[in-house]
MDAnalysis code that builds the backbone (N, CA, C; Angstrom):
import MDAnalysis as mda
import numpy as np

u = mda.Universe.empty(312, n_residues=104, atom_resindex=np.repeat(np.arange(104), 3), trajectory=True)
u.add_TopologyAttr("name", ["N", "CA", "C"] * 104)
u.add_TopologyAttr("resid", np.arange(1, 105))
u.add_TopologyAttr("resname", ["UNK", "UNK", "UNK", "UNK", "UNK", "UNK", "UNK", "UNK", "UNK", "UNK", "UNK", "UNK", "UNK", "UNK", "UNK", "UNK", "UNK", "UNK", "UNK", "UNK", "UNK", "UNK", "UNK", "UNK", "UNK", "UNK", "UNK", "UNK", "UNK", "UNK", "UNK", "UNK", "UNK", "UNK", "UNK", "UNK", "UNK", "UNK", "UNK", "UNK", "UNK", "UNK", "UNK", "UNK", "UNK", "UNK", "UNK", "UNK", "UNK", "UNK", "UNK", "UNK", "UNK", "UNK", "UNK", "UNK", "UNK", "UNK", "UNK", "UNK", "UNK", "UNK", "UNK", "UNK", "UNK", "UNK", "UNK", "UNK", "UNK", "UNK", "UNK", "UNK", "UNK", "UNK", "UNK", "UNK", "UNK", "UNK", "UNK", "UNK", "UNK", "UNK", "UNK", "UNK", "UNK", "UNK", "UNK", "UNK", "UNK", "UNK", "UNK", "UNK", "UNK", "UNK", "UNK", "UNK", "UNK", "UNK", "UNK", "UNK", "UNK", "UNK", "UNK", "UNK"])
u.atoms.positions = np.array([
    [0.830, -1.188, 0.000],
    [0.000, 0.000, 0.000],
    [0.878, 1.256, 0.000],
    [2.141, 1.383, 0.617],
    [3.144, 2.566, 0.842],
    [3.465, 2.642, -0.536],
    [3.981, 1.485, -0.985],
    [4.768, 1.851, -2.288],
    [3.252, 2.283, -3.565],
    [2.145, 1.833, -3.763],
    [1.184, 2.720, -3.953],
    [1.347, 4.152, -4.368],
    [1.080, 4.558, -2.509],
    [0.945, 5.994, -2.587],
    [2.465, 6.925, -2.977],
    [3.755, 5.916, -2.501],
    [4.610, 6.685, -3.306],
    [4.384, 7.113, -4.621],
    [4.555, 6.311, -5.476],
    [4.026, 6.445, -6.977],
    [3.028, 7.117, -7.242],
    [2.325, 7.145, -6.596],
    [0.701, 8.603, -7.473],
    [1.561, 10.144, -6.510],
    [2.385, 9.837, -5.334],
    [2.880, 11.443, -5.237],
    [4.262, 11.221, -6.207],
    [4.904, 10.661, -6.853],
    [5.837, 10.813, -7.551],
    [5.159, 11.306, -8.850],
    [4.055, 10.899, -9.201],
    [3.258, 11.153, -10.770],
    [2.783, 12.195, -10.355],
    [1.931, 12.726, -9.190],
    [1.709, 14.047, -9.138],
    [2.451, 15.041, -9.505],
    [4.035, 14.865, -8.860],
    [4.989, 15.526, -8.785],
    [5.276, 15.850, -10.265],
    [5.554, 14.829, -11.270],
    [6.269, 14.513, -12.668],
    [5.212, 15.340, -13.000],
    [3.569, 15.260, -13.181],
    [2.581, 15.860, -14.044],
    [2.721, 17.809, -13.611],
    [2.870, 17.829, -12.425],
    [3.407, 19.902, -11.773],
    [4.721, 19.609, -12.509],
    [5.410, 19.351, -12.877],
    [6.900, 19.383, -13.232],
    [6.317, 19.576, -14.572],
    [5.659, 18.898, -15.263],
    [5.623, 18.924, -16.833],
    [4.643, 20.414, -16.933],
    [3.389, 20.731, -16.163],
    [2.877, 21.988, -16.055],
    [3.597, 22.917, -16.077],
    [4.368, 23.036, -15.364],
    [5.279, 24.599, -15.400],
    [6.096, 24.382, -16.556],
    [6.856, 23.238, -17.254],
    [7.654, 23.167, -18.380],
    [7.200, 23.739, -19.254],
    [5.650, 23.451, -19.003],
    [5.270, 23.402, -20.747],
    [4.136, 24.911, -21.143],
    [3.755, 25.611, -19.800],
    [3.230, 26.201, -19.803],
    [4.000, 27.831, -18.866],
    [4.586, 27.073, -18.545],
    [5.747, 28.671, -17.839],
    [4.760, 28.893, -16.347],
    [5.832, 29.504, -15.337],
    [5.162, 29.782, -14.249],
    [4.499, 31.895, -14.866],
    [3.581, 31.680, -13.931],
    [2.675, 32.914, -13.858],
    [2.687, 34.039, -12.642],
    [3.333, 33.559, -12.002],
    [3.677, 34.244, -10.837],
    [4.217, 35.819, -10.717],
    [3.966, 36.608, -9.628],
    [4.350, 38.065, -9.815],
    [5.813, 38.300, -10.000],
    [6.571, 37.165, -9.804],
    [7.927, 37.191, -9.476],
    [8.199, 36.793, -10.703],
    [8.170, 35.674, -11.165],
    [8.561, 35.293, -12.457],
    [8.151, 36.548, -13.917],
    [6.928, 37.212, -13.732],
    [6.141, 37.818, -14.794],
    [6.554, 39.155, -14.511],
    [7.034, 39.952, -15.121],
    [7.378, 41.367, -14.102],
    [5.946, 41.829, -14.913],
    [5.636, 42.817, -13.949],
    [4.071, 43.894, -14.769],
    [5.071, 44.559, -15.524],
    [4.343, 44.997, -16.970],
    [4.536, 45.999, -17.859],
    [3.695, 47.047, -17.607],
    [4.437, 48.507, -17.618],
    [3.846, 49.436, -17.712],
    [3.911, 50.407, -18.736],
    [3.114, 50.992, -19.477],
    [2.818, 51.700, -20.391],
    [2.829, 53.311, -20.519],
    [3.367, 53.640, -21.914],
    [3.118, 55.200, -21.382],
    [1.896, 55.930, -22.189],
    [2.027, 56.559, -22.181],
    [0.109, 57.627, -22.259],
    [-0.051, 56.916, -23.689],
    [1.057, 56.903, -24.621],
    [0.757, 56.567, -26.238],
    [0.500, 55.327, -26.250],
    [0.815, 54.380, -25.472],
    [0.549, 52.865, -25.190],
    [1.880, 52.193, -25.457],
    [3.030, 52.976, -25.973],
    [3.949, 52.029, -25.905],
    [4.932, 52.010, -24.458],
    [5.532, 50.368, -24.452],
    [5.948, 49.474, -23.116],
    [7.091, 50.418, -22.426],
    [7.203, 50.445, -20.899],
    [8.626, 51.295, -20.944],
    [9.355, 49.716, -20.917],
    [11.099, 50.010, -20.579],
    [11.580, 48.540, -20.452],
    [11.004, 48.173, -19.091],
    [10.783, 46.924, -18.524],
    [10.595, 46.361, -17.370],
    [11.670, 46.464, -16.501],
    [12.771, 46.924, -16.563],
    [13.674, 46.887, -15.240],
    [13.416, 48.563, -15.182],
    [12.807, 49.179, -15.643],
    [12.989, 50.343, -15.287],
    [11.634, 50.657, -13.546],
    [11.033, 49.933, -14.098],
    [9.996, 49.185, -12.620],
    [8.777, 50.502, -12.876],
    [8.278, 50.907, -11.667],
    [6.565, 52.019, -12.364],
    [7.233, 53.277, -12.418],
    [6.231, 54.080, -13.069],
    [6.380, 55.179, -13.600],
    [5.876, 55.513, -12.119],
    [6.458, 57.087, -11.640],
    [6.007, 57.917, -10.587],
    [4.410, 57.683, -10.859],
    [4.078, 57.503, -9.711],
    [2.791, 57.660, -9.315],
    [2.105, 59.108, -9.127],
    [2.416, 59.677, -8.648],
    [2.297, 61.094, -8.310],
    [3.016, 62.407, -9.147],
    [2.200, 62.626, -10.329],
    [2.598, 63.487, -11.572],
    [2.444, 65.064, -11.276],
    [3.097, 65.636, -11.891],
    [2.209, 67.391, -12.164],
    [1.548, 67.173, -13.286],
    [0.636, 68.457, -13.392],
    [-0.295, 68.594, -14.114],
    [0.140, 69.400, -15.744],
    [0.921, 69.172, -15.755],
    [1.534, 70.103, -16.934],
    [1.373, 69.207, -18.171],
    [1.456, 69.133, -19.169],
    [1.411, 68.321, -20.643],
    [2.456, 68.995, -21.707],
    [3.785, 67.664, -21.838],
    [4.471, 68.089, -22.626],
    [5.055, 67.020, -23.806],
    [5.623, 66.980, -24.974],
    [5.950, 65.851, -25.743],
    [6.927, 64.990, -24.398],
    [6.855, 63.704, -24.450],
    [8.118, 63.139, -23.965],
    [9.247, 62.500, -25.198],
    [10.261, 62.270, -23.919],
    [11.030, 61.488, -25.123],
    [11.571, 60.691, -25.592],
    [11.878, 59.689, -26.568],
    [12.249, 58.939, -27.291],
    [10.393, 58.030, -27.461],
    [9.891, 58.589, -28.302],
    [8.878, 58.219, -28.503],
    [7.644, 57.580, -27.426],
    [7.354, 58.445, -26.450],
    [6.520, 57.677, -25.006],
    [4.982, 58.715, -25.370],
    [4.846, 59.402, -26.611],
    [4.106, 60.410, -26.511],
    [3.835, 61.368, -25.813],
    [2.715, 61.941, -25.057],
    [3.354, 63.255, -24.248],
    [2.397, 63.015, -22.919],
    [2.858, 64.031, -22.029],
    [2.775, 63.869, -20.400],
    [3.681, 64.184, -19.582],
    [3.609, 64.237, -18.424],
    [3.800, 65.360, -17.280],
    [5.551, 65.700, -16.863],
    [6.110, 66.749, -16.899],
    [7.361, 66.883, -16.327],
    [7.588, 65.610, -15.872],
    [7.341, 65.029, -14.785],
    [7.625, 64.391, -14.066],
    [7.708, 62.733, -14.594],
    [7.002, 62.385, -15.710],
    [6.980, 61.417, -16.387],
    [8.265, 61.644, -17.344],
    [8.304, 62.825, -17.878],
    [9.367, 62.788, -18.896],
    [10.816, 63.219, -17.937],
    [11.199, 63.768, -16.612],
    [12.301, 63.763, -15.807],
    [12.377, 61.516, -15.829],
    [11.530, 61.197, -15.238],
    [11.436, 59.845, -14.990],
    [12.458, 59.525, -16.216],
    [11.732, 59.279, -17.478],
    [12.218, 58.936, -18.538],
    [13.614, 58.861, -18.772],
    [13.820, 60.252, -18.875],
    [15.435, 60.950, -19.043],
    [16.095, 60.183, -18.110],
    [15.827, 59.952, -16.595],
    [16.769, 59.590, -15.480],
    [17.299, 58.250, -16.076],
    [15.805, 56.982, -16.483],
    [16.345, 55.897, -16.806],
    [17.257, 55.764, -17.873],
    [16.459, 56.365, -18.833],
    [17.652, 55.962, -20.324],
    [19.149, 56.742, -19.834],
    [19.617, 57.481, -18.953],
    [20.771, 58.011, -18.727],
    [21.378, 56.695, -17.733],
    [20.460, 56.086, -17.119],
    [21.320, 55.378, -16.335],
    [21.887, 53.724, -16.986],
    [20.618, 53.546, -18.170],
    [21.125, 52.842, -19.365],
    [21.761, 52.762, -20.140],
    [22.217, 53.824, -20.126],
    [23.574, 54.647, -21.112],
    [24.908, 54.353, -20.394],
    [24.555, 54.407, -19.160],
    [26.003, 54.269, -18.014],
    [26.271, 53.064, -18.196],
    [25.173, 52.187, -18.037],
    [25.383, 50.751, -17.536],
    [26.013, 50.137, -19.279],
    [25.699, 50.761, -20.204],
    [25.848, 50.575, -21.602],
    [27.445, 50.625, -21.581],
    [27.961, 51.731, -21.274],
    [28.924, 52.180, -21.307],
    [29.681, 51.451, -20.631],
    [29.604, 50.905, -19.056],
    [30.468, 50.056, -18.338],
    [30.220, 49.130, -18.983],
    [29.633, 48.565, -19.545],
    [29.644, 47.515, -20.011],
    [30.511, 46.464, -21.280],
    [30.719, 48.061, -21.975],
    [31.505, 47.536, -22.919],
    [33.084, 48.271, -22.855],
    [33.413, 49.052, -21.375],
    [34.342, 48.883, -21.205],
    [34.888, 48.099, -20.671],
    [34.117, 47.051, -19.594],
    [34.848, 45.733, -19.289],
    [35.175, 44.775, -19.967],
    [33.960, 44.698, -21.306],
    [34.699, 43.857, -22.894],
    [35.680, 44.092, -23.363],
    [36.326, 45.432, -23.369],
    [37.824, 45.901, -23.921],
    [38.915, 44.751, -24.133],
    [39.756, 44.361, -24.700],
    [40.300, 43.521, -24.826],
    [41.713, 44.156, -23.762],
    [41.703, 45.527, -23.997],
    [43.221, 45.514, -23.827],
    [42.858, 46.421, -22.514],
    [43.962, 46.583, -21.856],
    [43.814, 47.205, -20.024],
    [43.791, 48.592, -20.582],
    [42.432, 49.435, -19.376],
    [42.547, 50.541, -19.441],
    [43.435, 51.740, -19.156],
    [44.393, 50.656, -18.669],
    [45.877, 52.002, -18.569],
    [46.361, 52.256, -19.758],
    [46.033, 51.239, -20.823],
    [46.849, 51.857, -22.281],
    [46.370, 52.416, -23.041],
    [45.043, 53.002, -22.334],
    [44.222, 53.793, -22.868],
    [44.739, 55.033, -22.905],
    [45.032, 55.706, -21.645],
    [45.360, 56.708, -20.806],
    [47.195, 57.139, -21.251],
    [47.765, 56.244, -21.696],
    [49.349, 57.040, -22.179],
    [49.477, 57.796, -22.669],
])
């Protein structure tokens, strides 16, 4: 009877194992939320939510987010600058050759 019930929790187990394979987990952790800007297009997902708490002003934003509040388009600017940094370190640690022989 033990060895039984082993086997239907081992097949339980195998059939949740093949569920998440085949269908992906759904979870808040696994799925990040996308958030959108006024024009409907995605910002990137690591950039995480847009300020909650806007001014009332209406202006173009930029790199195509359509338009909306100082404070949406400061947002904006902050991330893509800090994407630019991380851009930048990034492909100075690819460098092949040491950054002191940069500098002679």
């Amino acid at each position: 009877m033990g060895q039984i019930k082993r086997k239907t929790k081992n097949m339980k187990t195998l059939v949740l194992i093949t569920l998440f394979y085949l269908v992906g987990c759904c979870c808040p952790i696994c799925e990040p939320t996308i958030y959108y800007s006024p024009n409907g297009k995605a910002f990137p997902t690591w950039w995480g939510s847009p300020p909650e708490i806007q001014t009332k002003d209406y202006r173009p934003l930029p790199y195509g987010y359509g338009h909306g509040s100082s404070t949406l388009y400061h947002w904006i600017e902050k991330n893509k600058k800090e994407d630019g940094e991380k851009d930048l370190n990034r492909r100075l640690n690819n460098l092949q050759i040491p950054l002191s022989q940069l500098y002679q």
